[in-house]
Phi, psi and omega in degrees: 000324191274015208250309178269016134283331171277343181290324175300311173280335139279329125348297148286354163292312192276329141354275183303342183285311168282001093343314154330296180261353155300308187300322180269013160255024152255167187265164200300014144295281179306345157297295175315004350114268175296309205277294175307309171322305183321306202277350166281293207298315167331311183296312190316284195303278226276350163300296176301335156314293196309302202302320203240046168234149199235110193292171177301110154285149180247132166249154201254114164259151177209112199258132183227015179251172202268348196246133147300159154288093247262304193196146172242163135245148158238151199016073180045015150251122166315134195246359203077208187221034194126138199086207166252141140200190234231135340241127166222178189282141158218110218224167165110171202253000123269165183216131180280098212242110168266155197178124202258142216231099129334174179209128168300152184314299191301275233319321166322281199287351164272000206053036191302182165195163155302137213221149212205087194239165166203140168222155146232162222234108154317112166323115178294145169332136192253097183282133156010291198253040142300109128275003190233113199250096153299141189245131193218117163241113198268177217259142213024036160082042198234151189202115179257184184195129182218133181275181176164143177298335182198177179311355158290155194214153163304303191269028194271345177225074188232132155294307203232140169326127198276157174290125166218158197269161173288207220247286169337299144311316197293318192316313199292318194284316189272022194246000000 
């Protein structure tokens, strides 16, 4: 066994050597070359990596109703039950926002229950340095979606759901 770990390693001795002396019989052109190639192809791929990854999204929830909210999803990532959290892909050209509707102690005792809701919503427009998909739930079951680069939202100080056409509308109007 140990006889044929040293045939592997002069083997790789004489390997780098004969490289070696390859590398120095070329000319200070052809390094130089050889080198711009390397090092463009590295920049190239990682350029082409950033550009064809689709970044993470974090989702934002924002409750603008009289009930709480328990708990969201959108298209089955998990959203909480308030705040944020982090990270998931979120894609398509509609997104599927399921959400369960709580009930405060009176409302409990007026005989409000717990409610289970779902829509899908057209994906708002995404810029490169979005990360952030706020989930905005307004007052009659209405759910808006909005992107941003950072914790600003469009919708943050609207009492009632801005009019956006459904998914279903949009299709139709673009055919």
């Amino acid at each position: 066994m140990q006889k044929q770990v040293r045939i592997d390693k002069e083997f790789v001795v004489t390997s780098i050597q004969s490289l070696r002396n390859r590398w120095k019989s070329l000319s200070g052109l052809q390094k130089t070359l050889i080198n711009v190639f390397v090092v463009g192809g590295l920049i190239a791929a990682y350029f082409i990596w950033q550009y064809s990854r689709t970044p993470g999204a974090m989702l934002y929830g924002h409750n603008h109703t009289d009930r709480p909210i328990f708990s969201y999803f959108v298209n089955d990532n998990w959203g909480g039950n308030g705040g944020m959290t982090c990270c998931w892909r979120i894609e398509g050209k509609t997104l599927k926002v399921d959400w369960i509707k709580s009930t405060t102690r009176t409302q409990y005792e007026q005989g409000t229950r717990e409610e289970t809701l779902s829509v899908e919503i057209s994906n708002p427009p995404r810029q490169r340095s979005d990360r952030y998909l706020h989930v905005h739930f307004f007052p009659g079951d209405q759910v808006r979606l909005a992107w941003s680069a950072n914790l600003d939202t469009p919708y943050e100080n609207l009492k009632e759901a801005p009019a956006v056409p459904d998914a279903k509308d949009q299709e139709a109007q673009s055919q």
